[in-house]
C-alpha positions in Angstrom: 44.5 -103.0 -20.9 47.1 -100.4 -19.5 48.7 -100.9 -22.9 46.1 -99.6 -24.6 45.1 -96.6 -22.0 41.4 -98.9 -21.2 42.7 -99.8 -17.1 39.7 -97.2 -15.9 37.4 -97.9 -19.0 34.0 -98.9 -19.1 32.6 -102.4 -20.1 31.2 -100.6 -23.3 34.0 -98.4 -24.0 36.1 -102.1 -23.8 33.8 -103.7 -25.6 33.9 -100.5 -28.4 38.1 -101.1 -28.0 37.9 -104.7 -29.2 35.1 -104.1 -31.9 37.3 -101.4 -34.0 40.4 -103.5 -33.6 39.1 -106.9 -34.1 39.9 -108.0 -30.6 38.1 -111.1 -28.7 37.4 -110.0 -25.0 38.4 -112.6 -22.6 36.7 -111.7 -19.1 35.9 -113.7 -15.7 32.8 -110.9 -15.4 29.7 -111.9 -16.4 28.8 -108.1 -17.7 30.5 -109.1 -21.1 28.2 -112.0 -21.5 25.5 -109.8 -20.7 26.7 -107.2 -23.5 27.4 -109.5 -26.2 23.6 -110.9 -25.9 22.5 -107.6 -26.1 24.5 -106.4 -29.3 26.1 -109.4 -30.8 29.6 -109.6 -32.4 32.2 -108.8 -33.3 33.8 -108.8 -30.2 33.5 -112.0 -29.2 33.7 -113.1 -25.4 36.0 -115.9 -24.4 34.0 -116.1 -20.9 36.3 -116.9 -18.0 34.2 -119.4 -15.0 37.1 -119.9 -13.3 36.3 -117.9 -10.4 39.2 -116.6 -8.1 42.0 -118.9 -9.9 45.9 -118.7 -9.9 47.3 -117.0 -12.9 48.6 -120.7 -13.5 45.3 -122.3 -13.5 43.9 -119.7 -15.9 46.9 -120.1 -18.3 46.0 -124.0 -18.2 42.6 -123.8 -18.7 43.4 -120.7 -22.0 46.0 -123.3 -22.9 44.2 -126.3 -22.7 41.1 -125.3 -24.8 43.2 -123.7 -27.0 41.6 -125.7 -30.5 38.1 -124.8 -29.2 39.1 -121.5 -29.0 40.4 -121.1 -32.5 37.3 -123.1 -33.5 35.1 -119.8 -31.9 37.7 -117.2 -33.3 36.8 -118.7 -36.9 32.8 -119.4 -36.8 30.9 -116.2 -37.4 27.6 -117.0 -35.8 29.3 -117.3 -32.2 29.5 -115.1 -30.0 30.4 -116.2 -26.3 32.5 -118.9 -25.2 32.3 -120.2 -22.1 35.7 -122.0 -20.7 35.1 -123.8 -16.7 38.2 -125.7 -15.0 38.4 -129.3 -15.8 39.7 -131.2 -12.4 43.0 -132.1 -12.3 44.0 -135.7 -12.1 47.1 -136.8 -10.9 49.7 -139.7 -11.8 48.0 -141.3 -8.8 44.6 -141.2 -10.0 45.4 -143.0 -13.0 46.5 -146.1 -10.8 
Protein backbone atom coordinates (compact mmCIF):
# COMPACT_ATOMS: atom_id res chain seq x y z
CA UNK A 1 0.00 0.00 0.00
CA UNK A 2 2.90 2.51 0.91
CA UNK A 3 4.24 1.45 -2.53
CA UNK A 4 1.59 2.75 -4.19
CA UNK A 5 1.03 6.07 -1.91
CA UNK A 6 -2.79 4.26 -0.65
CA UNK A 7 -1.30 3.72 3.41
CA UNK A 8 -3.95 6.69 4.43
CA UNK A 9 -6.50 5.85 1.67
CA UNK A 10 -10.03 5.22 1.86
CA UNK A 11 -11.70 1.76 1.35
CA UNK A 12 -13.21 3.30 -2.01
CA UNK A 13 -10.28 5.12 -3.12
CA UNK A 14 -8.52 1.27 -2.57
CA UNK A 15 -11.05 -0.28 -4.00
CA UNK A 16 -10.87 2.58 -7.17
CA UNK A 17 -6.68 1.62 -6.96
CA UNK A 18 -7.26 -2.14 -7.67
CA UNK A 19 -10.20 -1.55 -10.29
CA UNK A 20 -7.87 0.69 -12.82
CA UNK A 21 -4.96 -1.65 -12.31
CA UNK A 22 -6.62 -4.97 -12.28
CA UNK A 23 -5.69 -5.68 -8.75
CA UNK A 24 -7.56 -8.42 -6.40
CA UNK A 25 -7.95 -6.83 -2.85
CA UNK A 26 -7.00 -9.15 -0.20
CA UNK A 27 -8.36 -7.74 3.32
CA UNK A 28 -9.13 -9.15 6.90
CA UNK A 29 -11.97 -6.15 7.10
CA UNK A 30 -15.19 -6.88 6.35
CA UNK A 31 -15.82 -3.28 4.67
CA UNK A 32 -14.51 -4.79 1.30
CA UNK A 33 -16.99 -7.52 1.41
CA UNK A 34 -19.49 -4.94 2.06
CA UNK A 35 -18.29 -2.82 -1.11
CA UNK A 36 -17.88 -5.56 -3.54
CA UNK A 37 -21.81 -6.47 -2.84
CA UNK A 38 -22.61 -3.14 -3.40
CA UNK A 39 -20.71 -2.54 -6.81
CA UNK A 40 -19.52 -5.86 -8.06
CA UNK A 41 -16.18 -6.53 -9.74
CA UNK A 42 -13.58 -6.06 -10.92
CA UNK A 43 -11.72 -5.87 -7.90
CA UNK A 44 -12.32 -8.90 -6.54
CA UNK A 45 -11.95 -9.53 -2.59
CA UNK A 46 -9.79 -12.42 -1.40
CA UNK A 47 -11.59 -12.05 2.17
CA UNK A 48 -9.17 -12.71 5.00
CA UNK A 49 -11.26 -14.57 8.39
CA UNK A 50 -8.34 -15.17 10.01
CA UNK A 51 -8.71 -12.77 12.71
CA UNK A 52 -5.63 -11.50 14.60
CA UNK A 53 -3.10 -14.21 12.96
CA UNK A 54 0.74 -14.33 12.77
CA UNK A 55 2.10 -13.19 9.50
CA UNK A 56 3.07 -17.05 9.32
CA UNK A 57 -0.39 -18.35 9.63
CA UNK A 58 -1.76 -15.91 7.08
CA UNK A 59 1.07 -16.90 4.54
CA UNK A 60 -0.09 -20.57 5.20
CA UNK A 61 -3.52 -20.18 4.81
CA UNK A 62 -2.68 -17.58 1.18
CA UNK A 63 -0.42 -20.50 0.43
CA UNK A 64 -2.43 -23.24 1.06
CA UNK A 65 -5.54 -22.19 -0.91
CA UNK A 66 -3.50 -21.07 -3.45
CA UNK A 67 -5.45 -23.39 -6.56
CA UNK A 68 -8.80 -21.97 -5.19
CA UNK A 69 -7.47 -18.73 -5.43
CA UNK A 70 -6.37 -18.96 -9.09
CA UNK A 71 -9.69 -20.68 -9.60
CA UNK A 72 -11.49 -17.09 -8.30
CA UNK A 73 -8.81 -14.96 -10.14
CA UNK A 74 -10.04 -16.76 -13.51
CA UNK A 75 -14.08 -17.05 -13.13
CA UNK A 76 -15.72 -13.75 -13.97
CA UNK A 77 -19.05 -14.09 -12.14
CA UNK A 78 -17.07 -14.11 -8.60
CA UNK A 79 -16.51 -11.64 -6.68
CA UNK A 80 -15.57 -12.45 -2.94
CA UNK A 81 -13.58 -15.11 -1.62
CA UNK A 82 -13.73 -16.09 1.64
CA UNK A 83 -10.36 -18.01 2.99
CA UNK A 84 -10.87 -19.27 7.22
CA UNK A 85 -7.80 -21.20 8.97
CA UNK A 86 -8.00 -24.91 8.64
CA UNK A 87 -6.67 -26.47 12.18
CA UNK A 88 -3.45 -27.65 12.19
CA UNK A 89 -2.74 -31.31 12.75
CA UNK A 90 0.36 -32.54 13.96
CA UNK A 91 2.60 -35.76 13.25
CA UNK A 92 1.00 -36.79 16.51
CA UNK A 93 -2.44 -36.52 15.46
CA UNK A 94 -2.04 -38.71 12.68
CA UNK A 95 -1.08 -41.63 15.26
Amino acid sequence: MTSADLDRATDRQVWEFASANGFTIVSKDTDFNDIAVMLAPPPKVVWRRVGNATTATIRRVLLDAINTITQFANNPEDSVLVLTVKPQTSDNDAR
